[in-house]
C-alpha angles and dihedrals in degrees: 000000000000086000075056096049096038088050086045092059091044096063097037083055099041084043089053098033090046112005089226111049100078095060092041084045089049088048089047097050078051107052100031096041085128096059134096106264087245093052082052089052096044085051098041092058094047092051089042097054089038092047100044093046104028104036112018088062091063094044104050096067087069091056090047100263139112132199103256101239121236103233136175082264108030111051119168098242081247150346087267084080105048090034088050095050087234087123104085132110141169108273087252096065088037085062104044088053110056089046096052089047090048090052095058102035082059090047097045105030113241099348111130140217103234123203131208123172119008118149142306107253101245142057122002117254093030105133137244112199143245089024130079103223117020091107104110113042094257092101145076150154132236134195118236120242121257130198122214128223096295099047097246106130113252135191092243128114131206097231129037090235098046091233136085102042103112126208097215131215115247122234092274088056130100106250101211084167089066091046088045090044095045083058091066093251092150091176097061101101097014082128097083090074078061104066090096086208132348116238145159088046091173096066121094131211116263114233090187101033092054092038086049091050091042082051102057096052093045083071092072114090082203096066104096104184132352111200116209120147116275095254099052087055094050088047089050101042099233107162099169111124088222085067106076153127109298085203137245103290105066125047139307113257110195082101096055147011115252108199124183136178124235 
C-alpha cells in the first residue's frame, strides 16, 4: 500500500511539474514492472528526455503550440524551462518574440531576452502551477534587465530561477505589496522561497533597458496585457492602458514581466 501511495504522488508531482512525466512514469511502472526499481528509473528517464525533446516538439503544432526556439538573442533563463515542457507558445507569441529579442540584441550587443515560464505543450486549460493563467499558449514570463557596476546591462540575474528577486518600490512609491499584503493576501510575494539561490548581488535593475523592452512589445496590436507592479510602471512612465495591476490575488511582478496575447 505505502509503494502505491508513494507511486501515486509521483505521478500527481511529475503531471504538475511537466505535464507529461506522470503518465511516461506510469508507462514506465507498467512495462518495466519486472525490473529492479533503479533499471525503471534509469528507463524511465531515457523514454522521458526522448520523449520531451524528440517527440513532444512534433506533436504541439496540432494543439496550436510551438517550441520556443533558443536563439543568439532569446535564451530560457535555464534548462529547468525547456527539460520541464514549460517552454511552448502559440506561433503568434513565438514569433513576437523572436522578433522582439533579435531587435534588441541588435540594438544592445549580446544582451539577451530570457524566458521563464511560458506554457506546457498540450490542451488548453490545463494548468501550470503555481500561476493563474499560463493554460492556453498566449503567456509568458520574462526576466527584467539588470545593469552591472559600471552601469553597462548584463545577462545576468540576481536569482538561479529568475524569479523571486523584487525590485522594490522607494519610499515615494506606491507600495501596492504592503496594501495586497494588508488584505491578507499571504501568497503575494511567496516567490521569493523560489529563487533556488540569490546571486549577482552587485547588479541593478535597468529603468531604460526594461522600458525600452516593454516598449518594444507594446508595438504589437496583438499584446493584449502586460502585468509589472504599479510602481515600476509609474517609474518607467509607462502610461499604455494595456500596462496594468494583475490584482491581489495572484503574485507580485517586480521580479518578472508577465506578457499575454489578446
Amino acid at each position: 500500500m505505502l509503494r502505491i501511495i508513494i507511486r501515486f504522488i509521483a505521478i500527481v508531482f511529475l503531471t504538475v511539474l511537466t505535464q507529461v512525466g506522470g503518465l511516461i512514469y506510469l508507462i514506465s511502472i507498467l512495462s518495466f514492472r519486472r525490473k529492479t526499481r533503479r533499471t525503471r528509473l534509469v528507463y524511465f528517464t531515457l523514454i522521458y528526455l526522448f520523449t520531451t525533446y524528440l517527440i513532444i516538439p512534433f506533436i504541439a503544432p496540432f494543439f496550436g503550440r510551438e517550441k520556443i526556439k533558443n536563439t543568439d538573442y532569446l535564451q530560457p533563463r535555464s534548462f529547468f524551462y525547456t527539460l520541464t515542457n514549460r517552454n511552448y507558445v502559440t506561433p503568434e507569441l513565438h514569433k513576437i518574440l523572436s522578433s522582439v529579442s533579435e531587435r534588441f540584441e541588435k540594438k544592445h550587443n549580446g544582451i539577451q531576452v530570457v524566458y521563464l515560464d511560458a506554457n506546457f505543450p498540450f490542451f488548453n486549460k490545463f494548468p501550470l502551477l503555481p500561476h493563474l493563467s499560463h493554460n492556453d499558449g498566449k503567456k509568458i514570463d520574462l526576466t527584467l534587465i539588470y545593469k552591472d557596476e559600471k552601469g553597462k546591462l548584463t545577462n545576468r540575474k540576481p536569482s538561479i530561477s529568475g524569479y523571486g528577486v523584487y525590485e522594490n518600490p522607494t519610499r515615494k512609491e506606491y507600495n501596492q505589496i504592503d496594501v495586497c499584503k494588508r488584505k491578507g493576501y499571504w501568497q503575494y510575494d511567496f516567490p521569493k522561497y523560489l529563487t533556488f539561490g540569490r546571486i549577482n548581488r552587485d547588479i541593478k535593475f535597468s529603468n531604460q533597458a526594461n522600458k525600452e523592452l516593454i516598449n518594444l512589445f507594446l508595438q504589437y496590436n496583438q499584446m493584449g496585457k502586460i502585468f509589472i507592479e504599479p510602481h515600476l510602471k509609474s517609474r518607467l512612465r509607462l502610461n499604455n492602458a494595456k500596462v496594468r495591476f494583475h490584482g491581489c490575488q495572484a503574485v507580485r511582478h517586480d521580479d518578472h514581466i508577465h506578457l499575454q496575447l489578446r
